[in-house]
C-alpha positions in Angstrom: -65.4 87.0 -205.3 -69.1 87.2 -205.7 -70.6 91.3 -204.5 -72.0 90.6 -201.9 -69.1 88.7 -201.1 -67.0 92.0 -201.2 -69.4 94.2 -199.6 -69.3 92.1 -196.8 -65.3 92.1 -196.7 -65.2 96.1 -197.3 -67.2 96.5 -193.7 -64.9 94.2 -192.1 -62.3 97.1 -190.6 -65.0 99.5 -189.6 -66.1 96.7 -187.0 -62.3 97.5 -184.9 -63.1 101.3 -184.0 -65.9 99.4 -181.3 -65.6 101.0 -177.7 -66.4 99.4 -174.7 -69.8 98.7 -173.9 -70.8 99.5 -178.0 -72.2 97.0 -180.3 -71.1 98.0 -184.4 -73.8 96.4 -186.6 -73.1 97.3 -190.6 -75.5 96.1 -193.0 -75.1 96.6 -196.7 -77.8 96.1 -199.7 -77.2 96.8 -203.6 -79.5 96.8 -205.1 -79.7 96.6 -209.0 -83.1 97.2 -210.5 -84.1 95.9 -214.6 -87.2 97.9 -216.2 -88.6 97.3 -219.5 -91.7 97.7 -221.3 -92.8 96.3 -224.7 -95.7 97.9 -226.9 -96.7 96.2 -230.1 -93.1 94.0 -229.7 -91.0 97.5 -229.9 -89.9 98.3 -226.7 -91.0 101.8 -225.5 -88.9 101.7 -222.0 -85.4 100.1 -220.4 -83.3 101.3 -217.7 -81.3 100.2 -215.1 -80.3 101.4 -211.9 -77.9 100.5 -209.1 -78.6 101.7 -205.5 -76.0 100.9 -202.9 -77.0 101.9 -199.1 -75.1 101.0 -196.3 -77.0 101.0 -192.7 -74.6 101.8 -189.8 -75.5 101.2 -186.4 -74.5 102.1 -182.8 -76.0 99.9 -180.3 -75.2 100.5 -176.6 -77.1 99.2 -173.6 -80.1 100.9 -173.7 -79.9 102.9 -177.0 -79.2 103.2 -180.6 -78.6 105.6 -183.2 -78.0 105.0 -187.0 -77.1 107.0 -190.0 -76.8 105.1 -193.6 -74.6 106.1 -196.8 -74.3 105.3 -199.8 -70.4 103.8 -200.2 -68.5 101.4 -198.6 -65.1 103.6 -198.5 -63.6 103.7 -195.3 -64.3 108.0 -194.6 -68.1 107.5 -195.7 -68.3 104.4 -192.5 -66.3 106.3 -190.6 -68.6 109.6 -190.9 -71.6 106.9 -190.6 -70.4 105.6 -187.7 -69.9 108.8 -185.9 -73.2 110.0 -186.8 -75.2 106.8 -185.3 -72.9 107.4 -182.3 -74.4 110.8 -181.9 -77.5 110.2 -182.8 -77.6 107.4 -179.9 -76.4 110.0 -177.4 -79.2 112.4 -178.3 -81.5 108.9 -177.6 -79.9 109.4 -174.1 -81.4 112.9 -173.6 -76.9 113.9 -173.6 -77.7 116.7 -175.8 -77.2 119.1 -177.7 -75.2 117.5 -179.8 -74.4 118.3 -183.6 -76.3 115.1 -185.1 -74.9 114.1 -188.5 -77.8 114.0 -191.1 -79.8 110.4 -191.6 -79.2 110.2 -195.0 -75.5 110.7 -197.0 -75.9 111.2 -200.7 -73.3 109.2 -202.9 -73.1 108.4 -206.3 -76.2 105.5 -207.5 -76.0 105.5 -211.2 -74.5 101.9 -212.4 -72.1 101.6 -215.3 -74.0 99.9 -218.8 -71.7 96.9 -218.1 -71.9 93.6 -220.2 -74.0 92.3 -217.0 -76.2 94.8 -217.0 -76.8 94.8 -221.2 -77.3 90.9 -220.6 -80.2 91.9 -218.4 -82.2 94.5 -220.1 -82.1 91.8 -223.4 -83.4 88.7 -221.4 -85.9 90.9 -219.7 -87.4 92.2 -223.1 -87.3 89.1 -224.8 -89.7 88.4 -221.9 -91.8 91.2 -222.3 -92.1 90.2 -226.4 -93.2 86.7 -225.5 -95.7 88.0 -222.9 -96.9 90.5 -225.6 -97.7 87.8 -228.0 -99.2 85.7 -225.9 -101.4 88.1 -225.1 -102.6 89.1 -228.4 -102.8 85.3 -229.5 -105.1 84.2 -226.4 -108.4 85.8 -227.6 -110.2 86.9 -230.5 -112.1 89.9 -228.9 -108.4 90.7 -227.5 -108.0 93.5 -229.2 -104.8 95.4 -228.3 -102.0 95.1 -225.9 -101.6 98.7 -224.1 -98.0 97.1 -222.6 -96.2 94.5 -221.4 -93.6 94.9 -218.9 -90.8 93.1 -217.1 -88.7 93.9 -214.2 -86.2 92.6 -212.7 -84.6 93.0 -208.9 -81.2 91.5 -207.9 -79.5 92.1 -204.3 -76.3 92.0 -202.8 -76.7 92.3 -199.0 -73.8 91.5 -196.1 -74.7 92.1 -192.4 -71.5 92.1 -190.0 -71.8 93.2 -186.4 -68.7 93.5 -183.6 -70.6 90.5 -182.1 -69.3 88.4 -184.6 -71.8 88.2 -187.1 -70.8 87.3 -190.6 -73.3 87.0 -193.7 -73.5 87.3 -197.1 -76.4 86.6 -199.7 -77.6 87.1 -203.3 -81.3 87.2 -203.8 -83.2 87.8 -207.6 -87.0 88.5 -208.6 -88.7 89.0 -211.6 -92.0 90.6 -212.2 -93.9 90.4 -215.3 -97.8 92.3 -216.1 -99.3 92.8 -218.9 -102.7 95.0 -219.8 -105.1 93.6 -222.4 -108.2 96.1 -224.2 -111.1 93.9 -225.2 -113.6 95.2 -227.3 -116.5 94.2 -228.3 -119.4 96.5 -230.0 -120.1 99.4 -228.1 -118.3 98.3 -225.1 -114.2 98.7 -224.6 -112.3 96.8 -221.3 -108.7 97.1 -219.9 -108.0 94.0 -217.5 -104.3 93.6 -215.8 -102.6 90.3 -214.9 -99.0 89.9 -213.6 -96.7 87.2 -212.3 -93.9 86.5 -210.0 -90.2 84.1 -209.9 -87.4 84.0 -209.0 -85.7 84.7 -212.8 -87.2 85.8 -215.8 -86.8 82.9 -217.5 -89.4 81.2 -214.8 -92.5 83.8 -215.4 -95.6 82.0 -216.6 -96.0 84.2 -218.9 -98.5 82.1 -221.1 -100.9 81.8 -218.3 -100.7 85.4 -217.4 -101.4 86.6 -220.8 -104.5 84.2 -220.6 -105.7 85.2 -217.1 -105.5 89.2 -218.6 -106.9 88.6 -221.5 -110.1 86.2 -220.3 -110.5 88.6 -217.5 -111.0 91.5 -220.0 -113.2 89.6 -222.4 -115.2 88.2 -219.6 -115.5 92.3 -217.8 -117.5 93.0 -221.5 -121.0 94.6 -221.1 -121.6 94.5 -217.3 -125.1 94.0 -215.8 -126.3 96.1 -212.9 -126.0 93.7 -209.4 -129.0 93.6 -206.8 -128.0 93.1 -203.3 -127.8 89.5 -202.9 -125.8 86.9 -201.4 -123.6 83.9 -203.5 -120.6 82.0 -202.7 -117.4 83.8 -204.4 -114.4 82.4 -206.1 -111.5 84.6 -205.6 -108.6 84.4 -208.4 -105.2 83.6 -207.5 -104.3 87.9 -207.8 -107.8 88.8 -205.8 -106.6 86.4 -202.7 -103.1 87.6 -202.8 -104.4 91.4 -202.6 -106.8 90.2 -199.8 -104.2 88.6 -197.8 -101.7 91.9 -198.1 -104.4 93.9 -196.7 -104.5 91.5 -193.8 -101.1 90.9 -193.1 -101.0 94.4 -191.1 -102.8 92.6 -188.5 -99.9 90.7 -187.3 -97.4 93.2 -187.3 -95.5 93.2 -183.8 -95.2 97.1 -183.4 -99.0 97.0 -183.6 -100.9 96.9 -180.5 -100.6 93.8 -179.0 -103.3 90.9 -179.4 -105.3 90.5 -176.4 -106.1 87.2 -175.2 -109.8 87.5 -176.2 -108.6 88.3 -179.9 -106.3 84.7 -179.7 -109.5 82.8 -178.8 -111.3 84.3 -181.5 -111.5 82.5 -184.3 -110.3 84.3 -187.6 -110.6 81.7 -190.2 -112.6 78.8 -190.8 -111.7 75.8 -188.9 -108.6 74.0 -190.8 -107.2 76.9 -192.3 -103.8 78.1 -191.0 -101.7 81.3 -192.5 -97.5 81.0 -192.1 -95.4 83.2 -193.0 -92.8 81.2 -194.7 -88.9 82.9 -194.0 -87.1 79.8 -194.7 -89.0 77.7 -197.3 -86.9 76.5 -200.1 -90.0 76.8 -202.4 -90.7 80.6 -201.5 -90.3 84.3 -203.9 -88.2 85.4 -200.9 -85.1 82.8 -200.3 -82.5 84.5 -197.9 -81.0 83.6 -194.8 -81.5 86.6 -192.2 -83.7 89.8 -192.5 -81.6 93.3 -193.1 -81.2 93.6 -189.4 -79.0 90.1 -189.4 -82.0 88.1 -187.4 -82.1 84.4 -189.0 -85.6 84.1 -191.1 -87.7 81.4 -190.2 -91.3 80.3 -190.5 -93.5 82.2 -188.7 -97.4 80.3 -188.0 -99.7 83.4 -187.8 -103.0 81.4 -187.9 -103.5 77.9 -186.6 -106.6 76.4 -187.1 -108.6 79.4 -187.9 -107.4 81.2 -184.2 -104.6 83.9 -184.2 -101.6 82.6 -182.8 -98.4 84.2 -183.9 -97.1 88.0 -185.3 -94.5 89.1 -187.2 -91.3 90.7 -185.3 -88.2 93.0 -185.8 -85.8 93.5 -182.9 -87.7 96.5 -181.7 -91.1 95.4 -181.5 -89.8 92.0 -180.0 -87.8 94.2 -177.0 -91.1 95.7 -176.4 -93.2 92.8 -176.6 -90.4 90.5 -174.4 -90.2 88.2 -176.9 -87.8 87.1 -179.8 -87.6 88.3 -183.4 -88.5 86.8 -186.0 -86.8 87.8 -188.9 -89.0 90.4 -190.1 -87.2 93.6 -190.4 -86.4 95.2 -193.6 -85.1 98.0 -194.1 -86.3 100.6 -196.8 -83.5 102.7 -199.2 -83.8 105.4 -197.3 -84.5 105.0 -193.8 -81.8 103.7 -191.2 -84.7 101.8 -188.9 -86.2 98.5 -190.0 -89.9 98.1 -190.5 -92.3 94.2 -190.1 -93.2 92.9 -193.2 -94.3 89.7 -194.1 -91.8 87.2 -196.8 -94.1 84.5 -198.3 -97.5 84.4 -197.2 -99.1 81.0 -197.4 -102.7 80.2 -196.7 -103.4 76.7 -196.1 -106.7 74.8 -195.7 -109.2 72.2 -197.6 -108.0 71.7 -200.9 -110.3 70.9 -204.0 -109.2 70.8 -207.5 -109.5 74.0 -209.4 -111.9 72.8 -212.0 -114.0 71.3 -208.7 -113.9 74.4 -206.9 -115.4 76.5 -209.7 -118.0 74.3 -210.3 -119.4 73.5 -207.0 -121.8 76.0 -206.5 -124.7 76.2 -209.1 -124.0 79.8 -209.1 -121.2 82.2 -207.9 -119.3 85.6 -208.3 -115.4 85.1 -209.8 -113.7 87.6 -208.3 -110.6 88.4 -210.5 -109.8 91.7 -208.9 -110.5 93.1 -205.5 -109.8 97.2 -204.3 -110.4 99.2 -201.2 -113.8 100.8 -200.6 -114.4 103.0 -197.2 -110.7 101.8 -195.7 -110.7 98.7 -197.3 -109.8 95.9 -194.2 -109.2 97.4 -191.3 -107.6 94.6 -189.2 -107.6 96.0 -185.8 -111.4 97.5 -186.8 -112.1 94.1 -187.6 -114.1 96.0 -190.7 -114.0 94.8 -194.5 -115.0 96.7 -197.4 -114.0 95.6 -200.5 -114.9 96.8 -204.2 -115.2 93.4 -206.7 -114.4 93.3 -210.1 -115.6 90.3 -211.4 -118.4 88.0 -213.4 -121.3 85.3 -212.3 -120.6 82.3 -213.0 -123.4 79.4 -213.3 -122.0 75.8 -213.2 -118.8 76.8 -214.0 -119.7 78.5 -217.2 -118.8 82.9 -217.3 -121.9 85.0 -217.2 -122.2 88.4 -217.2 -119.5 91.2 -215.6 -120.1 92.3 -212.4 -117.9 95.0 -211.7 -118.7 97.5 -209.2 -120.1 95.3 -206.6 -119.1 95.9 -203.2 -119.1 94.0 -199.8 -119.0 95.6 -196.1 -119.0 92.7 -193.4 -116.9 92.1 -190.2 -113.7 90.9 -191.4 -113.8 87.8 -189.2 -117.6 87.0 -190.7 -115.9 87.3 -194.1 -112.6 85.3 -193.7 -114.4 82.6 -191.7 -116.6 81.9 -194.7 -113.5 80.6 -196.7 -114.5 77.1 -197.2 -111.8 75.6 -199.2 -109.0 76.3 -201.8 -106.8 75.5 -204.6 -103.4 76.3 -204.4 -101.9 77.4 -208.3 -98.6 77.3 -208.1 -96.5 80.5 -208.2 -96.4 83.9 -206.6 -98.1 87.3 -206.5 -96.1 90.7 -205.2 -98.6 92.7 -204.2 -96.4 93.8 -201.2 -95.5 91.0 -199.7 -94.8 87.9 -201.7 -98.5 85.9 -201.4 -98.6 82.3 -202.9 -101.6 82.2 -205.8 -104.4 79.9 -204.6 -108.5 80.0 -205.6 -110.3 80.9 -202.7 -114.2 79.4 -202.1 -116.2 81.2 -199.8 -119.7 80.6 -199.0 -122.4 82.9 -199.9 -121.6 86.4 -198.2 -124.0 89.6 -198.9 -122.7 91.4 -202.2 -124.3 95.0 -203.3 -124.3 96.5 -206.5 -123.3 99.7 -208.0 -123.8 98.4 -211.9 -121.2 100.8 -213.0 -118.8 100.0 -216.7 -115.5 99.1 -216.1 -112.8 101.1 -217.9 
């Protein structure tokens, strides 16, 4: 019997003490987490950690109270379940009651089993090859500060009185490595990390390079006049960009008006989805922690808003339908909207095409927040750019420091085409790598040195 396979069957008997007119709904995650870190091939850092929380819910009519523990034995549901139920009568203004905390403590730590042991050694013979790779890319490469590797496996069931059954497994990887160049007088620390579905599947070769090029390329940076060029954003730059967006179609925000549907967001041709279901996504697994199927979402169609991003609650709200977009955190018993796999489509050039189109361009390989950073109901953008010029294709010199402040809607609707990588970033949400071109937008400088 696989975990999550006997989480699901340990929840079973709490669904019977249902009263009339009382929905039960249990959902269960463990969650095993795999941290290492590798400097000069020796690792400096491994652990792992089991969490095990188990969501209990009381869902009436017109209410609902929950309370979440950390064990599946029957007195720990029990005292769950009698918590959400009082917790749900204080939603109904039936006070005072004697609410049961939130939050049970129970024990977390996990047992060094052979399956855990296995783990922590695939994991750092990871974070060795991603350390070598690194040093081996580039001559001006100097040092490898650390290479890391984690890994995320969960067990998850979600059984109501309703008659809802399901069980999953799902598993992640993260590699990301940090690269010193140095060259003369000037010393560079660039970052690069990866995402799949096992270890095994990290490219960890091209993620060595992309750290190791970026930090060479940051050396000696030139001051940046105002000035407007097209941009290139990397594959890490548009997956940060799109993370910052995805806010925007969040169902418990306020509600898009019809003026903002008929605005055009994107470019024509481009569309953004949310992909739930897609065999080929980071995030495989069949319904969201509050037991809503996942699906595929389209948030963008064409360049015009057209969808968001709902749990149960926001959907009630909204009078529409959920979908599949609650998850729940370790620690709180509500669920919150956050986007699976983020996919932008649009125009597609070939990479090498793409960075060679315009005679002259800013790569971005890293993007941050300056004043808010986008602001999607502001409709604002201000962005901090780490990056280089590039003239037909060829690097140039490091612009780091350079800064952009448009409308966001000006900015996204200069995306002209991309070129879709392969793989996937985590920078929140899971966001599928793709080059972004955009055409010229207004860049300022600050002409500061990277560190």
């Amino acid at each position: 019997m696989s975990r999550s396979e006997q989480l699901a069957a340990e929840l079973e008997p709490l669904l019977s003490e249902a009263r009339p007119g009382e929905d039960i709904e249990v959902f269960a995650r463990y969650e095993r987490h795999t941290q290492v870190a590798v400097r000069q091939s020796t690792p400096s850092q491994a652990g792992v950690a089991g969490i095990l929380r188990v969501h209990v819910r009381s869902v009436g009519s017109s209410s609902s109270g929950a309370a979440v523990v950390s064990s599946t034995d029957p007195e720990s549901l029990r005292w769950a379940l009698a918590g959400a139920r009082q917790l749900r009568r204080l939603s109904l203004g039936e006070g005072p009651v004697s609410a049961a905390p939130a939050f049970a403590p129970g024990p977390e730590a996990e047992a060094q089993d052979t399956e855990a042991r296995d783990s922590v050694t695939e994991c750092i013979e990871q974070a060795r090859e991603l350390d070598r790779a690194a040093l081996a890319t580039h001559s001006s490469a100097r040092h490898v500060p650390e290479a890391s590797v984690r890994r995320f496996d969960l067990s998850a069931a979600v059984v109501n009185s309703r008659g809802l059954r399901i069980h999953y497994a799902h598993q992640e990887a993260v590699a990301a490595v940090r690269v010193v160049a140095e060259e003369r007088d000037s010393r560079v620390t660039a970052r690069a990390d990866c995402a799949a579905r096992m270890p095994a599947e990290l490219p960890l070769l091209e993620t060595a390079q992309a750290a190791a090029e970026s930090a060479v390329r940051l050396l000696h940076p030139t001051t940046l006049d105002a000035t407007e060029l097209p941009l290139i954003l990397s594959p890490k730059a548009t997956a940060g960009l799109l993370a910052m967006l995805a806010p925007r179609f969040h169902g418990d925000r306020a509600a898009a008006s019809d003026a903002d549907r008929a605005t055009r967001l994107f470019a024509a041709g481009f569309d953004l989805v949310d992909q739930g279901r897609s065999p080929g996504g980071l995030i495989r697994v069949p319904c969201d922690d509050e037991g809503t199927p996942t699906q595929d979402t389209v948030l963008v169609r064409d360049g015009f808003p057209t969808g968001l991003l709902q749990n149960r609650s926001s959907a009630e709200r909204g009078a529409t339908a959920p979908t599949g977009n609650g998850w729940v955190s370790s620690t709180q018993p509500t669920a919150i909207i956050s986007a699976t796999n983020l996919v932008l489509r649009g125009p597609e050039l070939p990479a090498q095409e793409l960075l060679t189109r315009p005679a002259e361009a800013i790569h971005v390989v890293d993007i941050g927040r300056a004043r808010g950073g986008v602001d999607p109901h502001a409709g604002t953008l201000s962005l901090a750019l780490v990056g280089y010029r590039l003239r037909h294709g060829e690097p140039g010199p490091a612009v780091d420091g350079a800064v952009i402040h448009l409308p966001l809607g000006a900015f996204l609707r200069s995306v002209v085409a991309l070129s879709p990588t392969g793989g996937f970033h985590r920078p929140g949400p899971a966001v599928a790598g793709a080059l972004l071109l955009l055409d010229p937008v207004r860049v300022e400088g600050r002409g500061r040195t990277p560190h």
